[in-house]
N, C-alpha and C positions, 0 to 999 in steps of 0.2 A: 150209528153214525149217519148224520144226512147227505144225502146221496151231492158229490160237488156236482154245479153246473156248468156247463160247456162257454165261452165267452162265443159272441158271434164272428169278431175278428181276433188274430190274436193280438197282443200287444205289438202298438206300436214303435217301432226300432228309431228314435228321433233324430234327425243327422244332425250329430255335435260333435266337433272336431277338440273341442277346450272347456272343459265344463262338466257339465253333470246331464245327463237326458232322462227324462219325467219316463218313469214306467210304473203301470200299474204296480198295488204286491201281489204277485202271484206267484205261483209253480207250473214250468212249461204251459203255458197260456190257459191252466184251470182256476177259477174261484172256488173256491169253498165258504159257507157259510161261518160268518162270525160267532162264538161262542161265549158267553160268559162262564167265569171261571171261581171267581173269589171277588171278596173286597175286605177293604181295611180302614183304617183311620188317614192314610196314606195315600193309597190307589184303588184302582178297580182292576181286576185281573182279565184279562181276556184270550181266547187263543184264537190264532187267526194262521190260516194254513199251516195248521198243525204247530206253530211256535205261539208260545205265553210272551205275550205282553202286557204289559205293565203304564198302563195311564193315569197319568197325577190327578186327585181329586182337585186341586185350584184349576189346574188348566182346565179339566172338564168342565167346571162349574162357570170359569172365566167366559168359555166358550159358550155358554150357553144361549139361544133364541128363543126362551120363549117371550110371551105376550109380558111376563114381568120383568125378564132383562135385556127386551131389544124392542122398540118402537115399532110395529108390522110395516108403516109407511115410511119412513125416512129411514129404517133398517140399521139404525143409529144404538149403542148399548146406553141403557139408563142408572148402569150404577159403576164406579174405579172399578179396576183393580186391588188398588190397596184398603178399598172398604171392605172385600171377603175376609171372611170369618178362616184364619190360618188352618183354625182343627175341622173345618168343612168334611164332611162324610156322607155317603148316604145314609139317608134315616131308616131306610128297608132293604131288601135285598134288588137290588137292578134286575132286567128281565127283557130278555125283547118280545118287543110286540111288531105288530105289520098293523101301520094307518093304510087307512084305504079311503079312496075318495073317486070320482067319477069317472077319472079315467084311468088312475095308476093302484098302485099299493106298493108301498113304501117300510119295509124291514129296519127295524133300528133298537137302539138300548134305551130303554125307558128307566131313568133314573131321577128320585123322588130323594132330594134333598135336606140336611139338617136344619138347613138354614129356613124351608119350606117352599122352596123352589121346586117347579119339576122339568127335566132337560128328557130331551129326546134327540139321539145324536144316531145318522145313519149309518149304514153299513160303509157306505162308500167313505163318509164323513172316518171312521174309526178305521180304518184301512188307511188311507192318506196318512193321517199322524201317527198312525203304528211304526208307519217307515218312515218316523221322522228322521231326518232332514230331506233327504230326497225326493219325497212326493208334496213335501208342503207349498213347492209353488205352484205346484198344479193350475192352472187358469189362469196363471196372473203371469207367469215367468217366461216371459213372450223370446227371451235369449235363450230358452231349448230347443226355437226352434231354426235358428240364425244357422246360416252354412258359410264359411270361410272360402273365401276362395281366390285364385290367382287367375290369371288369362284365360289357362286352356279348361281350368272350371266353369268362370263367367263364359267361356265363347260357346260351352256345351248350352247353356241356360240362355244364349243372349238374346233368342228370337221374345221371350216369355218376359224376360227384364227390359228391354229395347224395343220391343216393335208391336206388339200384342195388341196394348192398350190405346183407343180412341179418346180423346176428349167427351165426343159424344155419349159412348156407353161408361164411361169412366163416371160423367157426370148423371147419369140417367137411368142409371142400373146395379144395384146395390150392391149384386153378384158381383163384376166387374171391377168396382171400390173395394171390394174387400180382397178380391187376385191380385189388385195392385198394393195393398197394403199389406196383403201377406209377401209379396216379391219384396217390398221395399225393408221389410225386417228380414227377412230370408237372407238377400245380398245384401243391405244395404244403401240398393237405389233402383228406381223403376223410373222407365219413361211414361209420359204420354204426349200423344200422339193428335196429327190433323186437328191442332186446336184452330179454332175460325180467327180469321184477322178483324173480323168486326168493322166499327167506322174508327178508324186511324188506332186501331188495338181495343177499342171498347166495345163492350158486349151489350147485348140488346138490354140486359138489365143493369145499365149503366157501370157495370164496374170491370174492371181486367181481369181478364182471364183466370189469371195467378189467384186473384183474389179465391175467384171458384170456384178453381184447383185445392185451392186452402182450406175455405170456406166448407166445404165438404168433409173434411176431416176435423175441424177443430177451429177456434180462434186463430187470429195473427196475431203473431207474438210480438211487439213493438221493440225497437231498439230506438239506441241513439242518431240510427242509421236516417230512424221514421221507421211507420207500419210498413209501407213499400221503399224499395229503392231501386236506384239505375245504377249497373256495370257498363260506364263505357268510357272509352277515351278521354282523358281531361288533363289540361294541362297544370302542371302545379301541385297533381293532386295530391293532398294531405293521404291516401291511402294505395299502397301501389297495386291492388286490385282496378282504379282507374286508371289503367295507364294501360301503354302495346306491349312492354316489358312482358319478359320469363314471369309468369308467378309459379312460385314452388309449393309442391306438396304443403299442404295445410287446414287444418279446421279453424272455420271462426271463433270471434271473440272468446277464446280461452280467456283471459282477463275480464271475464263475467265471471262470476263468482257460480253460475249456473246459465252456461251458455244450452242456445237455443238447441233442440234434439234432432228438429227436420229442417233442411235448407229446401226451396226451392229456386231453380231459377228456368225461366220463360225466355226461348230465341225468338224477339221480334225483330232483329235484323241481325246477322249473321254472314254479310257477303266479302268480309274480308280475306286475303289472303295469308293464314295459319288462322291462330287462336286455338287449336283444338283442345278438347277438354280432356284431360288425365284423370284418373280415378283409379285408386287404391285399395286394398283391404288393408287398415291397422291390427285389428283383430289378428288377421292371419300371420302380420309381420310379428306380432309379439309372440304367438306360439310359437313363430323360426326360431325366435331368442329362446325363449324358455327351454325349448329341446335343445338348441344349440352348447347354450353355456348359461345351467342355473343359476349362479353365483351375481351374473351381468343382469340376468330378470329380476332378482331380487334386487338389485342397488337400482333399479328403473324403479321400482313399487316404492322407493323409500325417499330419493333423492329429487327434491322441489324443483322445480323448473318455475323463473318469476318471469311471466307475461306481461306486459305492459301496453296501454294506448295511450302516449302522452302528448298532447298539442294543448293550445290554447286556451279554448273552450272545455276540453273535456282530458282527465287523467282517471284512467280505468287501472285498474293491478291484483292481479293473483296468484298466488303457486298454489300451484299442483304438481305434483308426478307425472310420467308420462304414462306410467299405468297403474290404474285404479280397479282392483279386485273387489267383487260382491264377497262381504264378510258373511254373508248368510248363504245366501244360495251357489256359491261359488263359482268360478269362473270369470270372466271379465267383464267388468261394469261399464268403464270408459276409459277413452285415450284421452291424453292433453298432447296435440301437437302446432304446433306454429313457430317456427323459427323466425320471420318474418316480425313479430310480437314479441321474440324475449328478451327480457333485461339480463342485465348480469347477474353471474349465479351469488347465491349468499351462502352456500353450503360447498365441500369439498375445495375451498379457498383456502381453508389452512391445513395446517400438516396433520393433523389427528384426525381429517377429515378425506384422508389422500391416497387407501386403502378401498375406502367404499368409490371415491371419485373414478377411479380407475377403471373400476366394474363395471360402475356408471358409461366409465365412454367407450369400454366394451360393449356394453349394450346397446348404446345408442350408435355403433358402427356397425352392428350385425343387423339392426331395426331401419336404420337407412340403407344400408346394403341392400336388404332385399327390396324394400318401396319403391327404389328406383333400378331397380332391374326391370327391364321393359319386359319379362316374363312374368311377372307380377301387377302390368296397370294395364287395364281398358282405356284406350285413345278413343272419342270420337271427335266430330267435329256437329255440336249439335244442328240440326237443322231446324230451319225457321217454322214456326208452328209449333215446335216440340220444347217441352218442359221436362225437365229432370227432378227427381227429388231425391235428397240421399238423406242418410243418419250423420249427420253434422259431429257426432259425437266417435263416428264410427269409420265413416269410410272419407279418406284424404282426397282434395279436389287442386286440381291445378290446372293451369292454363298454357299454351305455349305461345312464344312470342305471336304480334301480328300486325300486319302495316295492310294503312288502307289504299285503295288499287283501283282509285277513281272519283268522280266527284260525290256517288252516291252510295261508295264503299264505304260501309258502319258494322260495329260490331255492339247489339246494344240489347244486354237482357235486363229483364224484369226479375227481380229476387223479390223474396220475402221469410220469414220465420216462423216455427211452428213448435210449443214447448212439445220436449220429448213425451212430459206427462198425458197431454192430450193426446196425443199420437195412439200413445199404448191404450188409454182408454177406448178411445175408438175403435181399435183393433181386437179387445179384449171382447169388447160387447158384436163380434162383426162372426170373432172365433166363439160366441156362444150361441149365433144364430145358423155358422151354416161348416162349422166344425172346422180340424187342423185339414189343411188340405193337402 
């Protein structure tokens, strides 16, 4: 037997309060050497910490990178799935070898195919999918590392999510971009800080701040809003986010069919009397339900909610639920909330529908219960300079009333949009340069 080797740290313990947390396969924090076993017309046999697994020859073969089924520059696969030959097998017996190259050496299963293909899949690689489901999103699955939390959790964390980050080093230091974007998937939202007021808000290279803010991580996502918009006082306004009014608890444009993943918004004036910004975890509110009363979580995952934006110019519409489950990697995907936007229900309206409805508004009474328990939101009142950015998808934003208290009393931020997709890429290549932090 080869001697197992020692890991340098041991596995990481991922804090995940709803879900699944990524952990190596091991035993009490040892690796052992991967082992071939057998093969068949079927699979390939392997034992990996002392238990036989069993990996499908399509999938391996599906999987494979070499120079014949993966492009080396655009890292793109050059043949379906449904053109593999179903009775695929190795043509010899598998075997691992160790490549070696200048700086490393790399242990893996060299297996030489029917078809005439040859796959070279590592140890690391055949560990991961031995313990499929659970380590398959390894690298990508940026929600094992999300922490839930209420007041007195955010207030433990709030100097690191609140006050940490400069504009300066934000924009200027890569390190820095990525603290802030691992805070901002962690909680859900991160400040930054001492942004310059420029000439009348614009920055020496002609654009807003926000933009730069943005621009840093990803495209701006355009709406029908425009690439930028203004929050501020308007009379008349088609949307009561313009106005001094309560706005309540809610996430945008749910009546996107795939609304945006990052909100930001920019205090360039701020001197009114209230306005303070609310902030919530959804996440955390759904796990109170689910623990509270299963039966009311499950008619939340089932029962549509229709959103709507309808005026003149423009009719937006969508249902969704109010919670949406990762069918693969389990745990929760996304909220749909906005009362503010919804239309009348079309489900639990009639009688054969009035058993699930019920659930339903037990749910969504135990889900509001707790969001607006002031033990559960972070108040601030942001200040001028400082930009916010939250998961649009994730953590509920509202506002409190506010009236202006002078002639040069204004309450006037800069928003913009950022797809969720870009977000996570960014993040994803930010976590392969300077690891989970």
């Amino acid at each position: 037997m080869l001697p197992c080797k020692s890991l340098r740290t041991p596995p990481k313990q991922l804090p995940r309060i709803f879900g699944r947390a990524l952990r190596p396969f091991s035993v009490s924090g040892i690796q052992c050497q991967v082992k071939f076993k057998s093969y068949n017309n079927k699979s390939i046999s392997l034992s990996i910490e002392h238990k036989t697994v069993l990996l499908n020859n399509i999938f391996l073969r599906d999987a494979c990178d070499s120079l014949r089924s993966r492009d080396p520059y655009s890292k793109q696969k050059l043949f379906t799935t449904g053109s593999l030959d179903v009775t695929i097998r190795p043509a010899r017996e598998p075997r691992f070898i160790t490549r070696e190259d200048a700086n490393s050496s790399i242990r893996g299963l060299q297996v030489d195919w029917s078809d005439g293909a040859s796959s070279f899949y590592t140890e690391e690689f055949l560990r991961r999918y031995a313990n499929a489901p659970q380590n398959c999103g390894e690298g990508r699955d940026l929600k094992s590392q999300m922490l839930y939390w209420d007041l007195e959790t955010l207030r433990e964390n709030e100097q690191e999510i609140v006050h940490n980050i400069t504009y300066d080093k934000y924009m200027n230091d890569e390190k820095t971009l990525f603290t802030a974007l691992d805070n901002l998937n962690k909680y859900g939202m991160v400040f930054i800080n001492d942004i310059p007021e420029g000439k009348e808000f614009i920055m020496p290279n002609g654009k807003w701040a926000i933009e730069n803010i943005a621009e840093r991580i990803a495209y701006i996502r355009e709406t029908f809003y425009g690439r930028l918009f203004d929050v501020k006082n308007i009379k008349e306004a088609t949307n009561i986010a313009y106005t001094s009014t309560y706005l309540p608890l809610h996430m945008d444009l749910c009546y996107y069919e795939a609304p945006p993943g990052i909100q930001i918004l920019h205090a360039l004036q701020n001197s009114t009397e209230g306005g303070d910004n609310v902030f919530a975890d959804s996440y955390r509110a759904a796990l109170y339900v689910k623990e509270a009363d299963q039966a009311a979580y499950d008619a939340l995952l089932k029962v549509p909610i229709n959103y709507h934006y309808d005026h003149t110019e423009y009719y937006y519409a969508y249902s969704r639920p109010l919670i949406t489950e990762d069918p693969v990697l389990g745990g929760i995907k996304e909220i749909a909330y906005s009362p503010p936007f919804q239309a009348p229900f079309e489900r639990g309206i009639l009688e054969q529908d009035a058993h699930l409805f019920e659930s339903f508004m037990r749910g969504m009474k135990l889900f509001e219960g707790f969001l607006n328990d002031p033990k559960n939101q972070y108040v601030i009142k942001t200040n001028e300079r400082s930009a916010v950015l939250f998961n649009n998808r994730r953590t509920l934003h509202a506002r409190k009333e506010f009236r202006e208290v002078g002639a040069h009393s204004e309450r006037w931020l800069k928003g913009c949009y950022l797809d969720g997709d870009a977000f996570d890429s960014k993040l994803r290549v930010l976590y392969r340069k300077y690891g989970a932090q």
